[in-house]
N, C-alpha and C positions, 0 to 999 in steps of 0.2 A: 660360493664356489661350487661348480658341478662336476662331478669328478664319474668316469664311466669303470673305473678300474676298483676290481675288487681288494679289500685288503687282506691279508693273512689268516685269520681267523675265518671270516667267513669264505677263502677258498679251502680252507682246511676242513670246512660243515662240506663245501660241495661233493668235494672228492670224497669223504667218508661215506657222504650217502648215495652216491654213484656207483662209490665200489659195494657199499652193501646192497642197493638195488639190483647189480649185475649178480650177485653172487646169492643171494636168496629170494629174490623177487621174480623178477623175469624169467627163471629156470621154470619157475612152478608157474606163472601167468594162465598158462592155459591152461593145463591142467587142472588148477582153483578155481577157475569161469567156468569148466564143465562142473565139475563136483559141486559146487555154490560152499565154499568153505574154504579155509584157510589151517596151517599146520597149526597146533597147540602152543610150541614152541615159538613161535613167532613175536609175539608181545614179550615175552622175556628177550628175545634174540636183537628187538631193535630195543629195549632197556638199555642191555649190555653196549649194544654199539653206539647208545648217546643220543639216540635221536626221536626218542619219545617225551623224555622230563628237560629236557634240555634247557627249554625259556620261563622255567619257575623257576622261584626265589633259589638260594643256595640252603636258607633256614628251614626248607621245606623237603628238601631230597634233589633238587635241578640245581643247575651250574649257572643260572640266572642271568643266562642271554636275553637280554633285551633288545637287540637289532634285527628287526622283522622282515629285512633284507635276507637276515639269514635261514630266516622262517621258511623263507618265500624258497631259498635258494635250494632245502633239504625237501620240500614237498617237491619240488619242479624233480627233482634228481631220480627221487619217489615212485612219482608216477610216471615218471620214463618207465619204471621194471616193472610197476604193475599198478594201477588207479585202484583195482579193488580191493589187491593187500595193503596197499597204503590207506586206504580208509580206513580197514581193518583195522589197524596199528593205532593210525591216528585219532579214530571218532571220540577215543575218549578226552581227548584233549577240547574238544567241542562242549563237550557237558563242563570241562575243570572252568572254562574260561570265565564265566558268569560267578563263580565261586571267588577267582582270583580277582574278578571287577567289583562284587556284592558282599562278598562273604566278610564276616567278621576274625580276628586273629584268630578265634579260638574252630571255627568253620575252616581256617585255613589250613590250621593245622588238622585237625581231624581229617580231614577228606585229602589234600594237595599230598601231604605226606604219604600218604596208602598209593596215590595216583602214580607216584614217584617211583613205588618203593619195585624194584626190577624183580626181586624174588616171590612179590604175590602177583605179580601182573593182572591188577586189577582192571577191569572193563568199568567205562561209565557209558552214560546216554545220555541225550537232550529230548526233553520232551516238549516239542513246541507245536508242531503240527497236528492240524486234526481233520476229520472227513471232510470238512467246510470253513475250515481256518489255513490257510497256506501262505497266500502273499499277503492276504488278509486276516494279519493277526489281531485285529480287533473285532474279530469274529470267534474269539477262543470261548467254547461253551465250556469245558473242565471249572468246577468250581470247586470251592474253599470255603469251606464252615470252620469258621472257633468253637471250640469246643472245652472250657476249659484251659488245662495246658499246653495244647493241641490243636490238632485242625484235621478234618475231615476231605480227604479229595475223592472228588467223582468227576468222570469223564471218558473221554476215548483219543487216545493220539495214533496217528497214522505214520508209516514210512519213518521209522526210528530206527537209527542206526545202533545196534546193543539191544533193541526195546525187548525186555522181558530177559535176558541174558544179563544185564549190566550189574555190578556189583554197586552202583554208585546211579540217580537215577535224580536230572534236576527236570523238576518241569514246571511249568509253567500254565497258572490258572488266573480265574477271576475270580475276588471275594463275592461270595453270594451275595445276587441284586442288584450289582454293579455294571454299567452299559461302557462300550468302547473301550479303551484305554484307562479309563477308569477302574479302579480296583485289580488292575493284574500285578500280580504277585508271585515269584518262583521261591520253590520249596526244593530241599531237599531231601529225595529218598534213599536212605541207609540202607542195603539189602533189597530184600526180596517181601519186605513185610506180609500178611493178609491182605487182600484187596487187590495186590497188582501181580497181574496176570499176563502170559503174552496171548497175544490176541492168532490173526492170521498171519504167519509169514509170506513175506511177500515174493514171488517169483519177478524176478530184475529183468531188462533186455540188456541192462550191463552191468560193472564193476558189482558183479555178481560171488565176487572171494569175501564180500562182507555180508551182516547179518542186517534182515531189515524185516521190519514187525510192525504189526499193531500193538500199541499198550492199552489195558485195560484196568483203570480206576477204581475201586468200588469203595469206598469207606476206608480208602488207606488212612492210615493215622499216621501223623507228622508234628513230631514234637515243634512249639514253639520254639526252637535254640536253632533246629534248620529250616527255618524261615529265611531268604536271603535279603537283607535289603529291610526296609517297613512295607507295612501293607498298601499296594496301588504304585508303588514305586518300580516296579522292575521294568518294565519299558523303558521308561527313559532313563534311566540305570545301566537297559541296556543296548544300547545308540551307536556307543561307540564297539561295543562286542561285536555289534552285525558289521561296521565299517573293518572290524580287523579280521574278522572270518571272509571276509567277500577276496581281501586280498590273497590269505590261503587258498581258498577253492580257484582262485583265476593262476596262481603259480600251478595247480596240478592240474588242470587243464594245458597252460603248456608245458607240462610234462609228456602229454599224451601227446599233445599236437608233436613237438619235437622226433617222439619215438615214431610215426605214423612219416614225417618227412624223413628222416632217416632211411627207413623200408625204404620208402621210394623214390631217393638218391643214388641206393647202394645197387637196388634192382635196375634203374636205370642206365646206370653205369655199367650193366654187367649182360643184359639183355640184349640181342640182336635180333632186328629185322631189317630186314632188305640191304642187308649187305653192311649195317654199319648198328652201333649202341643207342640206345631209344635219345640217351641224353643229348645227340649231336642233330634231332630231331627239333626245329623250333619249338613246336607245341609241348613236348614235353619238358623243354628248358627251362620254357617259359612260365611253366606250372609250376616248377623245381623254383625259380627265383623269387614268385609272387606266393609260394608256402615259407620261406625263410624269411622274405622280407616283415609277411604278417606275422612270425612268430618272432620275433627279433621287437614290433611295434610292441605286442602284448609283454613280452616279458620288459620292458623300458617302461610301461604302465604300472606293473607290477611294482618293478624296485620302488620307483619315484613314488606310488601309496606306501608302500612298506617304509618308505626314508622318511616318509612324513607323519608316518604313527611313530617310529621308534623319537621324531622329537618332541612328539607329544602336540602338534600340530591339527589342526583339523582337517580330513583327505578322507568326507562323506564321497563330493563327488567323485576324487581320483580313488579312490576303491571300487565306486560302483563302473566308472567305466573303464579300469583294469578287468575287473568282472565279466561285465558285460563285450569286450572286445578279445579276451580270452577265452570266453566259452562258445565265441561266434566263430574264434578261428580255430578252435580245435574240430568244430566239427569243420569246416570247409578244409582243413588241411586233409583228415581224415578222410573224406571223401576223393578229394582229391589223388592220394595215395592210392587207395582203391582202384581208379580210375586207370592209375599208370602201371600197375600190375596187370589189369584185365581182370580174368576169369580167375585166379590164382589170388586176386586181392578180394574175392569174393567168397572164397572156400575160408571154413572155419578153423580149418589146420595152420592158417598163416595167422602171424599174429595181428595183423592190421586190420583183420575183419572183425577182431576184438575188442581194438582201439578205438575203432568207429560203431562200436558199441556204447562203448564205456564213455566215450566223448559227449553222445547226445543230453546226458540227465544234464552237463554242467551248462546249460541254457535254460535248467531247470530250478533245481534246489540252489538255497542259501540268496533266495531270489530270482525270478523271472530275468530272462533278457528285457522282458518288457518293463518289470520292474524297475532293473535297473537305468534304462531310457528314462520312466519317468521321474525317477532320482536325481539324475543327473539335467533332465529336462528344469527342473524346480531349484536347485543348486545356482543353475544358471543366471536367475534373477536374485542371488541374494547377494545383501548387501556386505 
């Protein structure tokens, strides 16, 4: 049965994180894009409001929402008020995921619980990317020695969201001498050990209110007990993590998209030239119908990946082309907006010259748009 109506609970996640976007996110949007930071308070502030631990267990500190619908529905709401406070907020939920998919009970407990816990507002990271591993993670040079009761990491990861900042730190290597996919392995780093360092921080062209770094490896030591997963097993371990992260990053991409058609509904509505409002103008109407229709397609991709993880279903390809059709049209709306403001959608004081900032990376991370084509290109033939 296919049903387009929300039900009670998850109109109850909408509205909560709408109204918290409106009231803490969006006020400061720009202001956090110039300064490249975000309040202190912040991470406790969405603790308290629900919308950080909310999809872990109940035994761990979260209310053990399982309906990725409603995942989908608290990022889109999100990154209406702001894309790079909502990363802020959220990245650490990025690094938990592989824990919650890998981790053993007693992993579960040690780390989900602290993630959880709104009074320490703990920061995590993922450490997956590196200077010549990106879409190509079987290119990841970071490697792993045994050592005893332990393991030895060296390496360099690039464009970490937390990297060097994080209190919790999983990354992601190959055991020493091991080619492709073969021998990769994620670990987890407790603190700030010896060895890991932040590297360069990175100057963003958008969702600039979060932290992004190089990490730097040198002989960190990693007890054997956070090792995730056995050795050479973490890829395909973690399979279904990228198809449930792709869904996330395409709900906050239309978040952007949404907040970016709004501008340039409301200005159009309100603008006059030649005698009458830009929107009674075809060319702007018609801009205004074909940005709500494509963000209306994207978020119906969304849900339907998100409906098909929460039944535990397989939704490789409809993740990657919610992904991939979400972050095509966040920028095309964005630009489009731009377009119907003029010169006023191009000054940095409105928010839309923000949004079409902040839009570009999502055709980038958590996958290429090309990537995702050839995902879903290969999808296409299986049986």
């Amino acid at each position: 049965m296919i049903a387009f109506e929300l039900n009670e609970e998850q109109r109850l996640f909408q509205k909560t994180a709408h109204d918290f976007a409106a009231k803490e996110l969006r006020p400061l949007a720009l202001e956090c894009d110039a300064s490249h930071g975000y309040p202190p308070e912040l991470i406790k502030k969405g603790h308290e409001a629900g919308l950080i631990s909310f999809r872990y267990p109940e035994e761990y500190g979260g209310a053990g929402v399982e309906d990725q619908v409603s995942w989908a529905l608290v990022r889109e709401e999100l990154a209406w008020g702001c894309a790079g406070l909502t990363i802020a907020m959220l990245a650490s939920n990025l690094a938990a995921t592989p824990i919650l998919h890998m981790g053993t009970g007693d992993q579960k407990q040690k780390y989900l619980t602290r993630l959880c816990d709104p009074e320490r507002a703990v920061l995590a990271a993922m450490g997956m990317t590196e200077p010549d591993a990106g879409s190509d993670v079987t290119a990841i040079r970071t490697t792993a020695v045994r050592k005893g009761d332990h393991y030895l990491l060296n390496g360099r990861k690039t464009f970490i969201t937390n990297g060097g900042i994080a209190d919790i730190t999983v990354v992601y290597a190959r055991m020493a001498g091991s080619k492709g996919l073969e021998g990769m392995t994620a670990f987890i780093i407790d603190g700030r050990p010896q060895g890991l360092t932040m590297g360069k921080v990175e100057e963003k062209m958008g969702i600039r209110a979060s932290h992004t770094a190089e990490l730097i490896l040198e002989d960190v030591a990693v007890p054997i007990e956070d090792r995730l997963g056995q050795e050479g097993q973490a890829f395909l371990l973690s399979m279904r993590m990228f198809d449930e992260s792709r869904i996330m990053v395409a709900a906050l991409a239309i978040g952007i998209a949404r907040a970016a058609y709004e501008i340039g509904r409301e200005y159009a509505a309100q603008r006059s030239q030649f005698g009458r409002t830009l929107n009674k103008f075809q060319g702007v109407s018609f801009k205004l119908a074909e940005m709500a229709t494509r963000i209306d397609a994207a978020r119906l991709l969304t849900w339907r990946a998100g409906w098909l993880a929460t039944e535990g279903k397989r939704m490789t390809k409809h993740s990657a082309m919610a992904k991939f059709y979400a972050g095509e049209t966040a920028n095309w709306v964005c630009d489009q907006a731009i377009q119907i403001l003029g010169g006023y959608g191009y000054m940095t004081e409105y928010l839309v010259e923000k949004l079409y900032r902040d839009a570009r990376v999502f055709r980038i991370f958590e996958g290429t748009s090309e990537i995702m084509q050839l995902v879903i290109s290969r999808e296409l033939y299986r049986p």
